[in-house]
C-alpha positions, 0 to 999 in steps of 0.5 A: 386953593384955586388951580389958575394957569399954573399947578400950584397957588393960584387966584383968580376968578372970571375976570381974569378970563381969556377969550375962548378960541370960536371956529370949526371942529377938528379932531383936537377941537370939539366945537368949544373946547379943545382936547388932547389925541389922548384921555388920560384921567387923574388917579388922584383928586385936586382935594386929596392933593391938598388934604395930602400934601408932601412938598419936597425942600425949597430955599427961599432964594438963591442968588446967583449971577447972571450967566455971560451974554450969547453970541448976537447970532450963530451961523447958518447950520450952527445951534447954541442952546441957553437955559434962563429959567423954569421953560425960557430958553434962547434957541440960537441956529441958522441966524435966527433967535427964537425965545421959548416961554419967556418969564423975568417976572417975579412971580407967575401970577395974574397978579403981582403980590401973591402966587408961586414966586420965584426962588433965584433970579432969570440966568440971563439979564434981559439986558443981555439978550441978543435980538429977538426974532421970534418968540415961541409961547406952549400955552396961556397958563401964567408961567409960560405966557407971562404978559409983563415979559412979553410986552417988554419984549415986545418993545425992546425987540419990535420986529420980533413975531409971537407965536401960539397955539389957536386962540391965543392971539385974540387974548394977546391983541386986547393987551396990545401985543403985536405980530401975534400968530396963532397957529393949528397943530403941525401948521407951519411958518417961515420964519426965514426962506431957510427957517421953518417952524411948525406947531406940533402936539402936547399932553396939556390943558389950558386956562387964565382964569375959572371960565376958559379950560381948554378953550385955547390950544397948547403946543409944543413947537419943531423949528427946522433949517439947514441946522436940522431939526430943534424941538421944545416940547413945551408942557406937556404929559408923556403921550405918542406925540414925542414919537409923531414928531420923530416919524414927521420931522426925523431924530432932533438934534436938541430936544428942550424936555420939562421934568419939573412939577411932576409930584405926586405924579397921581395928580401930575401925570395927565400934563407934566412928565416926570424925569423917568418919562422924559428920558422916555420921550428922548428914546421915542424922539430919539434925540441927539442931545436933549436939555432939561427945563421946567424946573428949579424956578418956581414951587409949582409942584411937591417934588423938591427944588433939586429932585427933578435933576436928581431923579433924571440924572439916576433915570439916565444911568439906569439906561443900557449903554449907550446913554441917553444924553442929557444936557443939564445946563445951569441957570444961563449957561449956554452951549454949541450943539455939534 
């Protein structure tokens, strides 16, 4: 098994290769690849993985229907959150719509006949979606920057802008993706005069194919405007960046936290957060509400299709009062964040 862009059953070779980021060093990039602010090394080798294996239940597919289409827009200091699917997300405040990670495909792959496929359809139907302003991407593994979802993006929404972590866009431009902007760690746009968004650190890697590890950057993304502060963490392992998010930007008002993919966390650890660690980030964060996302989509992992939710759900109750709030949302549904 080949590990290509995504943690799981992958394929691929040099082909399927991006074009590795070239410009001058920073504390994050090492002249050809970029690192993370923390070393972290695996206590458990791919082979033994594989050789080891303990793969939690899956069905094969579930059919459910799409959830009710969003609000075109909601008002200046108003924010909607709706889970789609594994880490899409539809970020609606202040007037802007901003899409995180979008994947309708049916399999999160460099090719469309093998690879993790997903088990349930997208909770939204793409025809639903309201209008695009921006699409936010984490990183350039095949199930958080999926082509054939951004092209058709693309064309449906033309004035939206892409964004990405550095190197990104050179990759992006060749498959003829327009309005792409890469940006640095805590290197900021304007997406309206009120609207800010900012790239921020993750615990991550990055690849499309055998040749190109780590030669663009991974990010997690801070959106702020007259709502507050939004913050979707991407992929990310547990690290002090939750923490320098909040020391920057002050306490989010939604946090979008992964906890799937996380088993055997010997192998996992050093890039996804367990359900234990993402409760964890919500404290450092300290967070008003957060939404779990990255899990129940495609196999990518050995936990089980319901064991992120579960094992966050017992994480939450094991907190003293009060709370950690957590919104599980279900496959398209949508919620005001008061």
């Amino acid at each position: 098994m080949l590990l290509l862009g995504v943690t799981g059953i992958g394929t691929g070779c040099h082909a399927f290769a991006a074009p590795v980021y070239q410009g001058p060093r920073s504390e994050h990039f090492d002249g050809e690849r970029f690192v993370n602010q923390e070393t972290r090394t695996r206590r458990m080798s791919i082979l033994d993985w594989q050789l080891n294996r303990q793969p939690g239940p899956w069905t094969e597919w579930t059919d459910t229907p799409p959830g009710p289409p969003p609000p075109r827009r909601v008002a200046s200091g108003a924010l909607r959150v709706t889970f789609v699917n594994h880490a899409t997300t539809l970020l609606q405040l202040d007037g802007v719509n901003v899409l995180t990670d979008p994947i309708w495909s049916e399999r999160c792959s460099p090719v469309s006949f093998v690879g993790p496929k997903r088990v349930r359809p997208p909770g939204l139907r793409f025809e639903d979606l309201p209008p695009i302003d921006a699409v936010i991407i984490s990183h350039n593994h095949y199930d958080h920057m999926d082509l054939p979802t951004l092209k058709r993006l693309a064309k449906h929404f033309p004035n939206a802008r892409f964004f990405a972590g550095l190197g990104n866009k050179a990759f992006l431009d060749s498959k003829g993706l327009p309005n792409v902007t890469e940006l640095d760690w805590w290197q900021e746009v304007q997406l309206t005069p009120a609207v800010k968004l900012v790239s921020a650190p993750a615990q991550h890697t990055s690849n499309r194919g055998l040749s190109d590890r780590n030669g663009t950057l991974w990010t997690s993304y801070v959106l702020q405007g007259p709502s507050g502060v939004t913050y979707f963490a991407g992929d990310t392992g547990y690290g002090k960046h939750f923490r320098q998010v909040r020391e920057r930007f002050g306490p989010p008002r939604l946090a979008v936290l992964p906890i799937g993919a996380y088993k055997p966390e010997a192998f996992m650890e050093v890039m996804h957060i367990s359900p234990k660690e993402a409760v964890r980030a919500h404290l450092d964060l300290e967070a008003k509400v957060s939404v779990p996302m990255h899990f129940g989509t495609f196999h990518l992992g050995d936990d089980g299709q319901e064991e992120p939710v579960a094992d966050l759900l017992e994480a939450v109750e094991a907190q003293p009062s009060p709370k950690p709030e957590f919104w599980v949302l279900g496959f398209g549904e949508g919620r005001d964040v008061h």
